[in-house]
ZALUM-416309 format. One record per residue: x, y, z of N, C-alpha, C in turn; residue number from 1. Coordinates in Angstrom, 2 decimals. Each point is the difference from the previous one (the first is absolute). Last residue first. Layout:
<pts>
+---------+---------+---------+---------+---------+---------+---------+---------+---------+-----+
|    n_px |    n_py |    n_pz |   ca_px |   ca_py |   ca_pz |    c_px |    c_py |    c_pz | num |
+---------+---------+---------+---------+---------+---------+---------+---------+---------+-----+
|       X |       Y |       Z |       X |       Y |       Z |       X |       Y |       Z | NUM |
...
+---------+---------+---------+---------+---------+---------+---------+---------+---------+-----+
</pts>
This chain:
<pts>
+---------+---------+---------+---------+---------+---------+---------+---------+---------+-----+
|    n_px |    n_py |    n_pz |   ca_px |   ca_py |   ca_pz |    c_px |    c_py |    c_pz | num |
+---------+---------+---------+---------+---------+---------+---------+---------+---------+-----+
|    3.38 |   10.68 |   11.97 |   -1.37 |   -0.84 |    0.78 |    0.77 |   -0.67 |    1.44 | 159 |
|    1.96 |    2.42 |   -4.32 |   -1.08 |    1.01 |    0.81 |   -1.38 |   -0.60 |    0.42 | 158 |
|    4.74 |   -1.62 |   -1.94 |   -1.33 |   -0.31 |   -0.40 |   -1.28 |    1.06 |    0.18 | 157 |
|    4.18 |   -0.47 |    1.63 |    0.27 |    1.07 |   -1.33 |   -1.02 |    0.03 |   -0.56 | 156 |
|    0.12 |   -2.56 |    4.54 |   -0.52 |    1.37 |   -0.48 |    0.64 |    0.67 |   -0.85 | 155 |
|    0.51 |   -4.35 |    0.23 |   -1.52 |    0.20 |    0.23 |    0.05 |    1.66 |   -0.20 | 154 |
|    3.91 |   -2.22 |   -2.38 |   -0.41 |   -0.24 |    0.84 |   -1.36 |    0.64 |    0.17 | 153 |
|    1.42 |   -2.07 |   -4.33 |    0.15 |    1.40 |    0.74 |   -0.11 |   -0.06 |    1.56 | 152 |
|    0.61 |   -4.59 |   -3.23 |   -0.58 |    1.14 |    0.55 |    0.37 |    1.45 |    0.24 | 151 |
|    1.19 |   -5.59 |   -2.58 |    0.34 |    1.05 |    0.85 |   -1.23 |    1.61 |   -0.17 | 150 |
|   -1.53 |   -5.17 |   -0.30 |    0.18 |    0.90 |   -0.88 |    0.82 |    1.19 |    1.11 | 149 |
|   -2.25 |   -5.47 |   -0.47 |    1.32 |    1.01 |    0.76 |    0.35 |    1.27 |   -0.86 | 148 |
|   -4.67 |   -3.62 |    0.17 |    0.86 |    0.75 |   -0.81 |    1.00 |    0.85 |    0.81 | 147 |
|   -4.85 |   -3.69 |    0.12 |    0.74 |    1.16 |    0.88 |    1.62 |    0.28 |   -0.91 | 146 |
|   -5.50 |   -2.17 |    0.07 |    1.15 |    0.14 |   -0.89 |    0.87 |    0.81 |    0.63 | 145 |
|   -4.32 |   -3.77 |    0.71 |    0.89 |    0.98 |    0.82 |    0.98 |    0.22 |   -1.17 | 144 |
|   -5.36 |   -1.69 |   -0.25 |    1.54 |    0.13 |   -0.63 |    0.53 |    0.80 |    1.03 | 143 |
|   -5.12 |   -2.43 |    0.45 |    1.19 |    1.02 |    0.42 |    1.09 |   -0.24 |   -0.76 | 142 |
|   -3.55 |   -3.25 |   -0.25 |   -0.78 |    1.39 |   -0.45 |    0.77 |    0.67 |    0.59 | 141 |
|    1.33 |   -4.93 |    0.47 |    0.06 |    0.96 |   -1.70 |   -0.58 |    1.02 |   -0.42 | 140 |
|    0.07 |   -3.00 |    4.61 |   -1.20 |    0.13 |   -0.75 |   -0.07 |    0.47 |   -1.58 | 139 |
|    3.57 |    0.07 |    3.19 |   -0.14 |   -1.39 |    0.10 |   -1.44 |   -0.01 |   -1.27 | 138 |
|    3.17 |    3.87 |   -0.75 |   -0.09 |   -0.27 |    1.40 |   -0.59 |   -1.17 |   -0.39 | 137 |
|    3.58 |    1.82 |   -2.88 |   -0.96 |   -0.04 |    0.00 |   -1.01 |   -0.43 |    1.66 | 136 |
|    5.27 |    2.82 |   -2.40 |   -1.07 |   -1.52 |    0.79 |   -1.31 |    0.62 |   -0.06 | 135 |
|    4.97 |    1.94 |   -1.95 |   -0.78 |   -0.30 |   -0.53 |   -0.76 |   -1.21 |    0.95 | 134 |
|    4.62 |    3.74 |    0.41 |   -1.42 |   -1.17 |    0.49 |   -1.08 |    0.04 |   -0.90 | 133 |
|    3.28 |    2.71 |   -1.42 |    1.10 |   -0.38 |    0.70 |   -1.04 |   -0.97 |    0.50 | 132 |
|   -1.45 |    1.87 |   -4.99 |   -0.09 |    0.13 |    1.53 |    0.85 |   -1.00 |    0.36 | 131 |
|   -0.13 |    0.46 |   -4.70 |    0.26 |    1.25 |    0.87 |   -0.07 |   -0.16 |    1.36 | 130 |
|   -0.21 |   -3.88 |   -2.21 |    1.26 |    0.26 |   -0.58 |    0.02 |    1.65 |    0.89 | 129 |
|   -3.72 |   -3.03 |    0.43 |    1.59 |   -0.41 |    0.64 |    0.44 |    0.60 |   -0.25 | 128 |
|   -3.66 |    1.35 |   -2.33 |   -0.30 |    0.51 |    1.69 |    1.24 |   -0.59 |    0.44 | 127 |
|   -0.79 |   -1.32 |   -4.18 |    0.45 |    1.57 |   -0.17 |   -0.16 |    0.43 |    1.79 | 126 |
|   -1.10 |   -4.39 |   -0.98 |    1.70 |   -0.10 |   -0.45 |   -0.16 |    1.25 |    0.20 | 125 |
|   -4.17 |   -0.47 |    0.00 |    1.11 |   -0.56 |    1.54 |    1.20 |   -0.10 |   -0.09 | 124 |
|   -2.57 |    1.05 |   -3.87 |   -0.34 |    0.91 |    1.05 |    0.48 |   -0.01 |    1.34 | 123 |
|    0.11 |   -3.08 |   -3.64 |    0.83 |    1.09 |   -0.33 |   -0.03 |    1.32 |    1.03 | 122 |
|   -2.90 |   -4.35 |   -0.08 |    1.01 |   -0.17 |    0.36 |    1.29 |    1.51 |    0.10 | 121 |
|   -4.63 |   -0.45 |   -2.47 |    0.32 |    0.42 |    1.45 |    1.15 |   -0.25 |    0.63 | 120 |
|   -0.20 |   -2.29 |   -4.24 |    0.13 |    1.94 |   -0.15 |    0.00 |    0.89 |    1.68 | 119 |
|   -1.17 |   -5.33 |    0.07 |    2.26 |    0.29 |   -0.86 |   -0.29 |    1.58 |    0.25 | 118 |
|   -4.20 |   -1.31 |    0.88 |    0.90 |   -0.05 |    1.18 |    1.45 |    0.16 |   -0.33 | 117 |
|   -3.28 |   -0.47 |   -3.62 |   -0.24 |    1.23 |    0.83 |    0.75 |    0.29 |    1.33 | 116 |
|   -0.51 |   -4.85 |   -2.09 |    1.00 |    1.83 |   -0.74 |    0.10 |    1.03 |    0.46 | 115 |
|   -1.01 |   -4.16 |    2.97 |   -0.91 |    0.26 |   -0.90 |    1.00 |    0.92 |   -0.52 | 114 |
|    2.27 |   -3.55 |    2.34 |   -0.61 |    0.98 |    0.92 |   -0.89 |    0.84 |   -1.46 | 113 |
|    2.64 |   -4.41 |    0.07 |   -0.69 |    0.01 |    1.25 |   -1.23 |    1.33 |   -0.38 | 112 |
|    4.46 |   -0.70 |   -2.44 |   -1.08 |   -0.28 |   -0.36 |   -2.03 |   -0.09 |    0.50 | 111 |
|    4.94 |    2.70 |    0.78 |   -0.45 |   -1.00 |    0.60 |   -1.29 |    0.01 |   -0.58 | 110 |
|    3.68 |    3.12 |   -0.66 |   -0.31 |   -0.79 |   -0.79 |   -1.18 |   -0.98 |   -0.05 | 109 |
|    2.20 |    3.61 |    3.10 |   -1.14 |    0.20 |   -0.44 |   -0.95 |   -1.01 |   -1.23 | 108 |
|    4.76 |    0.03 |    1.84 |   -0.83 |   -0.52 |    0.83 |   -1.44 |    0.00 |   -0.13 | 107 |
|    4.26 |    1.01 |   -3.67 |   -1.02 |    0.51 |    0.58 |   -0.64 |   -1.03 |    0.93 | 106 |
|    4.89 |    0.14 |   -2.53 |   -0.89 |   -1.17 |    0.98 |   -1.46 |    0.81 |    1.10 | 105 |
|    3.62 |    2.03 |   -2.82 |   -1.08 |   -0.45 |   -1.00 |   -1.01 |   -0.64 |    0.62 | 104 |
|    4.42 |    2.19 |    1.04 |   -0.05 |   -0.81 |   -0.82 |   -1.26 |   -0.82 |   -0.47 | 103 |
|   -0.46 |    3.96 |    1.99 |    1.23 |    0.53 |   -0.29 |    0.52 |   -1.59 |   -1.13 | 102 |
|   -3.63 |    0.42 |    3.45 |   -0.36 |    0.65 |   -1.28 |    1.09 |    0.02 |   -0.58 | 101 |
|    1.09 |   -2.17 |    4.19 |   -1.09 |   -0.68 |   -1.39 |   -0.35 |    0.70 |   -0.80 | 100 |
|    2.75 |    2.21 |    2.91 |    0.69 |   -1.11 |   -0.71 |   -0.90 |   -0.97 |   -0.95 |  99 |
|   -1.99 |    3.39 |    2.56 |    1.12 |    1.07 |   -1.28 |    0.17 |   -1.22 |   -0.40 |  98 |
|   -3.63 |   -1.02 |    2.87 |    0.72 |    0.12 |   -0.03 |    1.23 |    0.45 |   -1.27 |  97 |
|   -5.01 |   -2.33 |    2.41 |    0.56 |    0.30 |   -0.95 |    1.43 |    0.93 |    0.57 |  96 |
|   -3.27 |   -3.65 |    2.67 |    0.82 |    1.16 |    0.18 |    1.00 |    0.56 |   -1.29 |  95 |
|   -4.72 |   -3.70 |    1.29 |    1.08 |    0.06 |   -0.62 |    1.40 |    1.70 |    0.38 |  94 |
|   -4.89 |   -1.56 |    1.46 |    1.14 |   -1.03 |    0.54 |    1.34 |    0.70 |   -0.10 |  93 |
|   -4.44 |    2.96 |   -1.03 |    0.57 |   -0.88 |   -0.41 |    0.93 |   -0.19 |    1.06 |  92 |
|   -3.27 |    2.68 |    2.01 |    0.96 |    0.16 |   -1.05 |    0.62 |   -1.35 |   -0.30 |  91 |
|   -4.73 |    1.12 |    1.67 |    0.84 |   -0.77 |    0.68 |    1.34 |    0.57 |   -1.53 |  90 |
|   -5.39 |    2.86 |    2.16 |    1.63 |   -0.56 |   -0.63 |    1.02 |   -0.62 |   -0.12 |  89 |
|   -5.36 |    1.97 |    1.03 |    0.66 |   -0.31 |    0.51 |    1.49 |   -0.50 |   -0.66 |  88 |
|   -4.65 |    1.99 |    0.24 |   -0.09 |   -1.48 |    0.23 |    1.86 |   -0.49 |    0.23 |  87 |
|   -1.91 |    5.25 |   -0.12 |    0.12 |   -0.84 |   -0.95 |   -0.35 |   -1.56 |    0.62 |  86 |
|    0.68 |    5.13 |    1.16 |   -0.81 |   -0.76 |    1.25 |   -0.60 |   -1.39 |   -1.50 |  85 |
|    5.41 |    2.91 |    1.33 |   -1.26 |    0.12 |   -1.10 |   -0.75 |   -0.84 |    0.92 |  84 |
|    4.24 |    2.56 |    1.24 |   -1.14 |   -1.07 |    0.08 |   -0.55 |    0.29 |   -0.80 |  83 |
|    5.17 |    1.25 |    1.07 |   -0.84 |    0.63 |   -0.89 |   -0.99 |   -1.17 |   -0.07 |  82 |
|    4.35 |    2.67 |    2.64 |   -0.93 |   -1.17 |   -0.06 |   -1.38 |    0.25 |   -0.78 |  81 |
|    5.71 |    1.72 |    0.13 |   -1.35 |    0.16 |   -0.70 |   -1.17 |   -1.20 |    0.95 |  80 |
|    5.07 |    3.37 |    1.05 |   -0.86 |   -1.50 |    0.13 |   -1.18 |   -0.02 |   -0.70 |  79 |
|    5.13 |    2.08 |    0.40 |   -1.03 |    0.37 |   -0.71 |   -0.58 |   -1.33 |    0.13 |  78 |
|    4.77 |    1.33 |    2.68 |   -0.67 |   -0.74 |   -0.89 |   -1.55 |    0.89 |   -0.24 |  77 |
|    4.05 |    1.69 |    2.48 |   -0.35 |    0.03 |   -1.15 |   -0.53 |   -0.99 |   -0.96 |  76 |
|   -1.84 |    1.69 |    4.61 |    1.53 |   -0.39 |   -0.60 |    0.43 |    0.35 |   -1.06 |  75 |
|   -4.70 |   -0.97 |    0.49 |    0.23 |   -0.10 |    1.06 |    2.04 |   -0.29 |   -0.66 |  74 |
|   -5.22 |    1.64 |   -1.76 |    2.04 |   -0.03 |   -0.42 |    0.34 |   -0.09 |    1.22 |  73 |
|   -5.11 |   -1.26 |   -2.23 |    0.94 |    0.29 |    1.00 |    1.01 |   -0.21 |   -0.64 |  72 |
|   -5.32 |   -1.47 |   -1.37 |    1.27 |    0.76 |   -0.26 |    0.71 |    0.57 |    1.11 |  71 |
|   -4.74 |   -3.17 |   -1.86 |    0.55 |    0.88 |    1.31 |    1.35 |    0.35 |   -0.32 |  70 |
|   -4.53 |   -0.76 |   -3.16 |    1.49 |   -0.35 |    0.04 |    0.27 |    0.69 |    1.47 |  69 |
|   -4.62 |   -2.56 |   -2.34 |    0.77 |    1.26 |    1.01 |    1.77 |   -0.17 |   -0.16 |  68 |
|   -5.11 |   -1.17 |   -3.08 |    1.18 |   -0.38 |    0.14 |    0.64 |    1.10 |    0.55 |  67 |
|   -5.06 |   -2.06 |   -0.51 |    0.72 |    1.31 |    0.08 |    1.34 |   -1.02 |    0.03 |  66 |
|   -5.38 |   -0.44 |   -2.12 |    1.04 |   -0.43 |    1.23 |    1.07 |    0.92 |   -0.31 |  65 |
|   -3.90 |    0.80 |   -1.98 |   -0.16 |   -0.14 |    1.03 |    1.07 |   -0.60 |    0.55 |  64 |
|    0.34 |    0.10 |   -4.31 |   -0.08 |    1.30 |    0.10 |   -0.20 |   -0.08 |    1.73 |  63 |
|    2.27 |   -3.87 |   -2.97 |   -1.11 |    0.29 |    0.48 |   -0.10 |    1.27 |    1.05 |  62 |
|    3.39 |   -2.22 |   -2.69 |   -0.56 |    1.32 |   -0.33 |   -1.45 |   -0.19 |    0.04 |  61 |
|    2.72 |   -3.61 |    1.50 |   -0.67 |   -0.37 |   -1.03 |   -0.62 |    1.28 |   -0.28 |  60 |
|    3.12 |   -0.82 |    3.93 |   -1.72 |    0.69 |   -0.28 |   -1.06 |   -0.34 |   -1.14 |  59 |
|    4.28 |   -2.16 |   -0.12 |    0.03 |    0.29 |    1.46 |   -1.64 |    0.31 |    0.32 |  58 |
|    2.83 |    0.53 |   -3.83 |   -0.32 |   -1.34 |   -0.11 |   -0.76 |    0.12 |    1.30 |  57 |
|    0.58 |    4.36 |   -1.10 |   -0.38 |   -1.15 |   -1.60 |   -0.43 |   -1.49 |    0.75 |  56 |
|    1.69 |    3.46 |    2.82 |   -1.41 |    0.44 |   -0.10 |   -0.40 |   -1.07 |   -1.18 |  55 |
|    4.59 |   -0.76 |    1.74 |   -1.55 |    0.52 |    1.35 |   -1.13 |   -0.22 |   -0.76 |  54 |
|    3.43 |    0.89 |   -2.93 |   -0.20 |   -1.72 |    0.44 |   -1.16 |   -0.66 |    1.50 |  53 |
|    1.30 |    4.46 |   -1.86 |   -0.77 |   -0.85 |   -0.98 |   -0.18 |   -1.33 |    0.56 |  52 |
|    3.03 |    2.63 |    2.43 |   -1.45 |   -0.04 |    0.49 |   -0.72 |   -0.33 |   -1.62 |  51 |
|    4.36 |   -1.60 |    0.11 |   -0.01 |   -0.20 |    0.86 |   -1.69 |    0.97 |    0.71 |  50 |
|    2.48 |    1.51 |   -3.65 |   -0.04 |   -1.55 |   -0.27 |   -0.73 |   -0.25 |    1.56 |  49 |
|    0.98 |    4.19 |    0.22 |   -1.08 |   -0.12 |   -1.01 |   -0.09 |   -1.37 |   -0.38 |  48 |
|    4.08 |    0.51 |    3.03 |   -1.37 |    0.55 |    0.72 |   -1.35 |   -0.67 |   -1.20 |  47 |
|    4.59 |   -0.14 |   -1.93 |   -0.34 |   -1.07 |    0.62 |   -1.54 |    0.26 |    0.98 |  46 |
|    1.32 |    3.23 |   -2.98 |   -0.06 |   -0.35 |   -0.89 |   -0.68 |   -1.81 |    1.19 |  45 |
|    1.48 |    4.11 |    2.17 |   -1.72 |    0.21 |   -1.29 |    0.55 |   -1.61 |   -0.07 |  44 |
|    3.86 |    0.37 |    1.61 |   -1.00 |    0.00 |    1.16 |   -0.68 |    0.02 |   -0.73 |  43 |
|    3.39 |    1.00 |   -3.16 |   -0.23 |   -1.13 |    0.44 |   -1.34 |   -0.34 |    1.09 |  42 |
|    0.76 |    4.42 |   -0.98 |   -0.39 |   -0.65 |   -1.17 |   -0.41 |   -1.70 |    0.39 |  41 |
|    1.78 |    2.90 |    3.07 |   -1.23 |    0.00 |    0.38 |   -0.40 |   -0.39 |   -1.76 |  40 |
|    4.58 |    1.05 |    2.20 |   -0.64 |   -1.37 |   -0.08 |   -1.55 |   -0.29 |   -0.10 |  39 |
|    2.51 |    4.22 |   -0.71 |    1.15 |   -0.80 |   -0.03 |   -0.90 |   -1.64 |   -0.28 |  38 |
|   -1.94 |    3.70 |    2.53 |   -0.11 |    0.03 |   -1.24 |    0.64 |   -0.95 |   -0.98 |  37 |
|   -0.98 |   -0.59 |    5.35 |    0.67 |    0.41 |   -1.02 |   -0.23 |   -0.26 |   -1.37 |  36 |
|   -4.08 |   -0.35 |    3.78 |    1.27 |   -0.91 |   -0.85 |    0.62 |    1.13 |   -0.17 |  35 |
|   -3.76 |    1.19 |    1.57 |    0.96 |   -0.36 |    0.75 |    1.59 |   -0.76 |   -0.11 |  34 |
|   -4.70 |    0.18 |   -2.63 |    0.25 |    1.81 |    0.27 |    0.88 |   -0.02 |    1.02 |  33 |
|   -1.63 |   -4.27 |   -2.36 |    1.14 |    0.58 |    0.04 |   -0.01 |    1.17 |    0.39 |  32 |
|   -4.41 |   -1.47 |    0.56 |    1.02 |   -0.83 |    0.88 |    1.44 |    0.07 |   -0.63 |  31 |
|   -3.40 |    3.00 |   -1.65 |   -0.10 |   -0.16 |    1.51 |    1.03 |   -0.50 |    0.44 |  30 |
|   -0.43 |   -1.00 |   -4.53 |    0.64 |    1.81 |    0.03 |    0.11 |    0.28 |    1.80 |  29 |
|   -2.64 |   -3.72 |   -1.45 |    1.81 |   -0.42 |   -0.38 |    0.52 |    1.08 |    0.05 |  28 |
|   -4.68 |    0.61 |    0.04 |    0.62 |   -0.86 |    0.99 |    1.24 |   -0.47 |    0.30 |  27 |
|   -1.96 |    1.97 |   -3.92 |   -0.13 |    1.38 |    1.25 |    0.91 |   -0.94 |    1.19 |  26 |
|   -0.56 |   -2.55 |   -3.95 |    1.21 |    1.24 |   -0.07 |   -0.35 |    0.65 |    1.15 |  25 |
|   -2.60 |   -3.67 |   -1.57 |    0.35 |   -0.08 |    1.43 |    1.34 |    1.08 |   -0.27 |  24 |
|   -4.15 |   -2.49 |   -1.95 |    0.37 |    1.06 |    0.00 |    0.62 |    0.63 |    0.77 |  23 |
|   -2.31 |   -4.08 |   -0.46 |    1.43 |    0.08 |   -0.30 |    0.61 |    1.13 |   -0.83 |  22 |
|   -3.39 |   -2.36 |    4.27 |    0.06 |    1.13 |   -1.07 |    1.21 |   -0.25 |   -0.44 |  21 |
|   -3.23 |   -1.03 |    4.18 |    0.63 |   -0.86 |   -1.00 |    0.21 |    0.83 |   -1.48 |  20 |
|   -0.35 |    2.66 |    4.59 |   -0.75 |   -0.69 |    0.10 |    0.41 |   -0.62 |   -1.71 |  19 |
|    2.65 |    1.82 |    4.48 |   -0.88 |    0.78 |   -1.64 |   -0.88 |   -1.07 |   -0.59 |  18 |
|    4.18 |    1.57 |    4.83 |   -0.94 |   -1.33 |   -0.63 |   -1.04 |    1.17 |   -0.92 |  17 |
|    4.87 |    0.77 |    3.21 |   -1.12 |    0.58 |   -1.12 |   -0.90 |   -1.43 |   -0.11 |  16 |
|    3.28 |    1.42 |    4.33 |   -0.74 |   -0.96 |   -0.78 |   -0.61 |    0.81 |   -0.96 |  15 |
|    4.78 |    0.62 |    2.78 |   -0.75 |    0.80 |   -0.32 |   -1.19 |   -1.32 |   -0.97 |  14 |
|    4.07 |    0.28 |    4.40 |   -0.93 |   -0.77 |   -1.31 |   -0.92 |    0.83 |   -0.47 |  13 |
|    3.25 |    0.64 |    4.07 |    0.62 |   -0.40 |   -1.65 |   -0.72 |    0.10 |   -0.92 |  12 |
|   -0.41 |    2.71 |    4.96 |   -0.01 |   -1.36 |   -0.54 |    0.35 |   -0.07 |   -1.27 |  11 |
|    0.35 |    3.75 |    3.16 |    0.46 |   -1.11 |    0.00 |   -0.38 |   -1.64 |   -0.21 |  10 |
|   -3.36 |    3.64 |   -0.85 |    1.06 |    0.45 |    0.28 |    0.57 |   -0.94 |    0.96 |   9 |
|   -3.34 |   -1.43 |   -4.00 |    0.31 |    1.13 |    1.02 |    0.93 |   -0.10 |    0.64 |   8 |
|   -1.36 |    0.07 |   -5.08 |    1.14 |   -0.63 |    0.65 |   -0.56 |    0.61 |    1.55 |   7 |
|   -4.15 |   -0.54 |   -3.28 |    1.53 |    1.49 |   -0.01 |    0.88 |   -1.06 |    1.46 |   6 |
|   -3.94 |   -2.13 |   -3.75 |    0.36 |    0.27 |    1.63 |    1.19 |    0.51 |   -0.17 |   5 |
|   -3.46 |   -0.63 |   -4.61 |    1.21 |   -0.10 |    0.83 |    0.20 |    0.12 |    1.40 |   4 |
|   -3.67 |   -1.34 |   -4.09 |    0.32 |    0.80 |    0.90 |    1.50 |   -0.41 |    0.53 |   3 |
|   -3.11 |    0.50 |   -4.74 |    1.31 |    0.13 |    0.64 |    0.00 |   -0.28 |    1.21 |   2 |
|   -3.53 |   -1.01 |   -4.22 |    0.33 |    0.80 |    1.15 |    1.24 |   -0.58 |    0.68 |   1 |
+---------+---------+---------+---------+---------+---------+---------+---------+---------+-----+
</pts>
């Protein structure tokens, strides 16, 4: 199940929350239905990384807990906040980067951290590279993603 809250009037934010699923086309169809066409390949692609990761690592696709995204265009930026009700998230130390993939010097190398963390790794490199912010809040159950995308203004919008 779906639910959503309808934008009210003069305010920004619109909240969906669904419950741990990674069936998530209806939901990614919701939260680009505002994007430009132009950029809404890229957006799916970083968004859908980013609630698997809600509902996979987070929820552990546990059916009773939920993952909410709150959403706003304030301007022309595009804001995502997206909770899961998980244990929680510390992102690696390390800060990958074009120049280390590029000559080789993966950060992800680190013996330290189990395998499964090198492959997860790929998922935070794919969230830097599309989104303009990438943070986590103190506890690791919120992502903020926010994105500069030119606009239409509000009312070509018919809002």
């Amino acid at each position: 199940m779906i639910a959503i809250s309808s934008r009210p009037v003069k305010r920004n934010w619109v909240t969906i929350s669904f419950a741990s699923t990674l069936y998530l086309g209806s939901i990614l169809d919701l939260l680009l239905a505002e994007i430009p066409s132009e950029c809404q390949d890229e957006i799916r692609l970083g968004l859908q990384e980013a609630l698997v990761n809600a509902a996979k690592h987070g929820n552990k696709l546990d059916p009773s807990k939920t993952v909410v995204v709150r959403f706003a265009i304030i301007n022309n930026q595009f804001w995502w906040l997206i909770s899961d009700q998980g244990g929680g998230f510390k992102p690696p130390s390390c800060e990958c980067n074009l120049s280390a993939v590029e000559t080789n010097d993966n950060c992800w190398d680190d013996p330290a951290l189990p395998h499964d963390e090198h492959e997860c790794g790929r998922g935070l490199y794919i969230l830097e590279q599309i989104f303009d912010r990438v943070e986590w809040n103190q506890d690791g159950t919120e992502l903020i993603l926010s994105k500069e995308i030119p606009v239409l203004s509000q009312s070509s919008r018919g809002w």
